[in-house]
N, C-alpha and C positions, 0 to 999 in steps of 0.2 A: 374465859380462860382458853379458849380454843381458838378463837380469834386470835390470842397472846401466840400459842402455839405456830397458828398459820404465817402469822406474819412472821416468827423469828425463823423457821422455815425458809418462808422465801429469800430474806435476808443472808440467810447463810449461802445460800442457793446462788444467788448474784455475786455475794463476794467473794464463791471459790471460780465462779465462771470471769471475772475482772481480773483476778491475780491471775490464773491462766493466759489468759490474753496479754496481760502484762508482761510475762516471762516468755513467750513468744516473740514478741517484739524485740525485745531485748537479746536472744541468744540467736537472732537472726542476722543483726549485726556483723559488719566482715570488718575484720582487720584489715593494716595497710598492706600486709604481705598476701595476703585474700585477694585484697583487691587490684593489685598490680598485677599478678599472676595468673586471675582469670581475664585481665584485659577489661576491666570493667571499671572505671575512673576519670574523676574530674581535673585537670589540673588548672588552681585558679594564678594567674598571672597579678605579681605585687609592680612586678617593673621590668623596664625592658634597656636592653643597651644595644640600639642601631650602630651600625657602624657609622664611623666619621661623624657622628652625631653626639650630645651630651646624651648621657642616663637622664630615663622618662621616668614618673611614675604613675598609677593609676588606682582606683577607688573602685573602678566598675567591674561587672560582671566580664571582663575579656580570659577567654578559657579557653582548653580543650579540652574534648570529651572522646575516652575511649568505650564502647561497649558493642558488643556482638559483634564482633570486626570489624567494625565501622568508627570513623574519628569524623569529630564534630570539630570544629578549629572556629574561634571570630578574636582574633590579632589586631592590634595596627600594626604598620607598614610606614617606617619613617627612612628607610633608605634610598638606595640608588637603584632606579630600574637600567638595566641593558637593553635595551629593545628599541627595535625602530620609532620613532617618534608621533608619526601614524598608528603605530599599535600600544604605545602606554596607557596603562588603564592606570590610574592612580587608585586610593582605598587599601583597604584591612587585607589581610590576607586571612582567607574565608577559604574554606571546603565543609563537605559534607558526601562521604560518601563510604566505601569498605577501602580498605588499607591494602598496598601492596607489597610483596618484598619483607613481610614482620621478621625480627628477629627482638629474641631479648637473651641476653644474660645477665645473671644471677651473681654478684660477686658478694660472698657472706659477709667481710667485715664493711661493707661501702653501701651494697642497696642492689641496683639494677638499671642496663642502662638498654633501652630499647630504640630501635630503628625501623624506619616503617617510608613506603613515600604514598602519596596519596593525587590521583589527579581534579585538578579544580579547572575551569575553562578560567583566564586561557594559560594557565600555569601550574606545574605540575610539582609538587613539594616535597622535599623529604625531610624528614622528621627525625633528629635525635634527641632521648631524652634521657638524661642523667638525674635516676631517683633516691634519694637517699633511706635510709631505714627508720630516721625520723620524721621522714614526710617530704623534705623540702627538694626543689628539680629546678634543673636548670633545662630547659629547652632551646634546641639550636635549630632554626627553620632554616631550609636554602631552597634555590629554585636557579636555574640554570639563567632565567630573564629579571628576576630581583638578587642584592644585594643578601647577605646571610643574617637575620635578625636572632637573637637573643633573649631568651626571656628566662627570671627569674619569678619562684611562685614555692604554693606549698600544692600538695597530692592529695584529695578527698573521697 
């Protein structure tokens, strides 16, 4: 009997410290208004529309990442460069670093649209992004020496 005892003991002992944990997890969770607000968000890219180009679509991990002031960006790049010929670099448009110039505004019935530029060697980007209140964003990249690309996606 005391063994019966010991063990329904421990028993109860694990499943109040599991549900604990469990509800922890769970109310640590941020909303999408959470999460745009503190600046801390994924946005994953469903498709993109280049200029002078047809609509692309894509399957793979191509994002950006906002967090602790800093924007993570890996793009493709299907437009027109401007740049001397000796100096076109073809590929993604890529950065990694803290963001400059942030603004955002709050519009209630619409979402939020936020502005940021960010320097990449050897091109310097600015970033507008138009988010909606059910998640979905439309991002407009430009850069003084590429063409202004477009992406559609949803905000995680």
């Amino acid at each position: 009997m005391k063994t019966f005892k010991t063990f329904f003991l421990y028993t109860l002992i694990f499943l109040a410290a599991s549900c604990s944990v469990g509800k922890k997890s769970v109310s640590q969770k941020l909303t999408l208004p959470q999460k745009v607000e503190s600046k801390d968000f994924t946005f994953f890219v469903d498709h993109c529309l280049p200029t002078d180009l047809v609509n692309s679509s894509f399957n793979s991990d191509v994002i950006i990442k906002l967090k602790n002031g800093n924007a993570y960006g890996n793009l493709p790049f299907h437009g027109k460069l401007s740049v001397n010929p000796q100096e076109m670099t073809s590929g993604p448009i890529s950065f990694d670093g803290p963001v400059k110039n942030f603004t955002m505004a709050k519009i209630p019935s619409k979402g939020w649209n936020l502005f940021f530029n960010i320097d990449s060697n050897p091109y310097t980007y600015q970033v507008e992004m138009e988010i909606s209140l059910s998640g979905k964003a439309v991002i407009k990249v430009s850069s003084t020496k590429r063409s202004t690309m477009t992406y559609f996606g949803d905000v995680d």
